[in-house]
N, C-alpha and C positions, 0 to 999 in steps of 0.2 A: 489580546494582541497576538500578531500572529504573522512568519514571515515566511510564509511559504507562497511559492512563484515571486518573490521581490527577487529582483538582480541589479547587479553595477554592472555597467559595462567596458572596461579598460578603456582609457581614451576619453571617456565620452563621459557628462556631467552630467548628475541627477540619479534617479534612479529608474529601474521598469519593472514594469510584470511582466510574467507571460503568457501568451495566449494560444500561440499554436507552435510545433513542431514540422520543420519544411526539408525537406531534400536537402539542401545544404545548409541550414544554419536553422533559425527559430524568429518567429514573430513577436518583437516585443512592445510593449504598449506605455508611453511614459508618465508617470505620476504627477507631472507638472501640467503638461499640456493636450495628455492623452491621443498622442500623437502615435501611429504602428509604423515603428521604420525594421528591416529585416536584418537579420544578422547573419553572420557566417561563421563555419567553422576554424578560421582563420583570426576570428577573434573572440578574447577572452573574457567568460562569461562567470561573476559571482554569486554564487547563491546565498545574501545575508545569512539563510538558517545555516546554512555549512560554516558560517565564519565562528571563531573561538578566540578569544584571547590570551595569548600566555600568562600564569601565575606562579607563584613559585610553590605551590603545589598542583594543580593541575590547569588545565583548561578550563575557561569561563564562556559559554555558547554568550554569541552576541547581544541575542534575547535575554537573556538574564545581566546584561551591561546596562540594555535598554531601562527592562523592570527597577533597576537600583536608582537610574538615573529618574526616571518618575516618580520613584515614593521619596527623592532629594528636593527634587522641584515639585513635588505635589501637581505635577499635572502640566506646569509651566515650564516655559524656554530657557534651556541651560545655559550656558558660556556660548559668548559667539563664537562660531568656529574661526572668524578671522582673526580673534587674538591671538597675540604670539604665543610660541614656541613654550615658555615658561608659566605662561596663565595657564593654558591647556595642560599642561603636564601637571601641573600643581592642581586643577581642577579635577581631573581623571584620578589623580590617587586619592581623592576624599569617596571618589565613587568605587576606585576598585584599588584598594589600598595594598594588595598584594600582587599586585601585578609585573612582572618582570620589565622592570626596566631596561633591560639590554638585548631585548627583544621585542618589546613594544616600541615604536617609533613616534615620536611627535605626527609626523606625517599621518600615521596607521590614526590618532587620535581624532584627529582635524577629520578623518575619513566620517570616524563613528560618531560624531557630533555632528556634520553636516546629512550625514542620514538619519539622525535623530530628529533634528531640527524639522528635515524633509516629513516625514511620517508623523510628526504633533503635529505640524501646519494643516496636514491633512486627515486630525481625529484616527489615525491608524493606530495611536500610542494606548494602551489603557493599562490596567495591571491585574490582567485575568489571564497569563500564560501558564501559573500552575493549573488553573482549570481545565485548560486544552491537552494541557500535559496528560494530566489522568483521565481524560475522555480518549486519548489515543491507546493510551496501556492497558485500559476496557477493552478498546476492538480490538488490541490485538491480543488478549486471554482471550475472547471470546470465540477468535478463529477455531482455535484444536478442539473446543467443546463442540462446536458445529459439525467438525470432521469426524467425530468420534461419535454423534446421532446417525450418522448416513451410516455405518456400518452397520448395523444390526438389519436395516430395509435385506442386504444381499441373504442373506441365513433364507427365509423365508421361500426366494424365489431360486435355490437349490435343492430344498425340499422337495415344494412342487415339483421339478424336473428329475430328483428320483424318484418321487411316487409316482411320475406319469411312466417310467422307464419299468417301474416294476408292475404294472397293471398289463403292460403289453401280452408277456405270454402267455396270460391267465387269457386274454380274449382272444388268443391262435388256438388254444385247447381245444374247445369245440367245435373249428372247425376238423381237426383230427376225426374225430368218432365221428362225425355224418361221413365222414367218405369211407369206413370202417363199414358203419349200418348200411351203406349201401353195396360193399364191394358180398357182403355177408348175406342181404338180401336177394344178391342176380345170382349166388351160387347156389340158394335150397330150392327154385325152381330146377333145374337142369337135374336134379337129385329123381324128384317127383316124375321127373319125365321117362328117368332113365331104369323105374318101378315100372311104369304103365308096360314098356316095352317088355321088361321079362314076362309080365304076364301075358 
């Protein structure tokens, strides 16, 4: 199970995914009727994974509302969410018995139950999120290990680039002495020439 791209849309009943990202707003696609109507920046966009529940020790992520309320029902339809105000509330504290009541709303209930209901109707519900959990906290150890392979490649190809810097002068030296042996060679003629004459 897994809630990532699912959103509510303020206003607007059901829930959506999403699909593309647009100049002003984002393309969302609906769960019910898979229908893409566009959204705007002017209206307010929730993302289930970001929702948390107040407890009276900390926050309870969504996802883990969902997971409790499937291993209660074994798989099946909870509480209708049209029951009242007292059913519901009495229902939600057998699933999350520490939950802040004076911050939690009947309303806020009725929400998570009608998007429960939505995602079983449609096989989205299962109870493998601690699976997904630790396939994420994998990839993200595994990033620094990767970064920390690419550094050694650099060592190498600063090497090469001082041994080519130190070979340089070694192959200017030679040309030195050829223009030596030659400047050396045009002057012991002129030597021999200037014998013939005295004699």
């Amino acid at each position: 199970m897994t809630l990532k791209d699912i959103f509510a849309v303020s206003g607007m009943p059901g829930l959506f995914k999403f699909i593309a990202q647009t100049k002003t707003g984002a393309i969302l696609e609906s769960l019910n009727d898979k229908k893409r109507i566009p959204t705007y920046a002017t209206q307010k966009l929730i993302a289930l994974k970001e929702i948390a529940v107040y407890t009276t020790d900390k926050e309870l992520p969504l996802i883990q509302v969902f997971k409790r309320i499937f291993d209660k029902e074994k798989g099946n339809t909870p509480v209708d969410a049209k029951s009242d105000d007292t059913k519901l509330k009495e229902y939600f504290a057998t699933i999350v018995p520490e939950y802040d009541k004076e911050k939690v709303y009947s309303s806020d209930i009725k929400k998570m139950i009608l998007w429960y209901n939505t995602l079983q109707t449609l096989g989205m519900i299962d109870d493998k999120i601690e699976e997904e959990k630790t396939e994420e906290e994998s990839k993200e150890e595994k990033q620094p290990e990767q970064k920390a392979e690419e550094k050694p490649t650099e060592a190498p190809i600063d090497e090469v680039k001082k041994t080519e810097v130190k070979k340089q002068p070694s192959e200017e030296k030679p040309k030195k002495k050829t223009t030596k042996e030659k400047t050396s060679a045009e002057k012991t003629p002129k030597k021999t020439k200037e014998k013939e004459k005295s004699k």
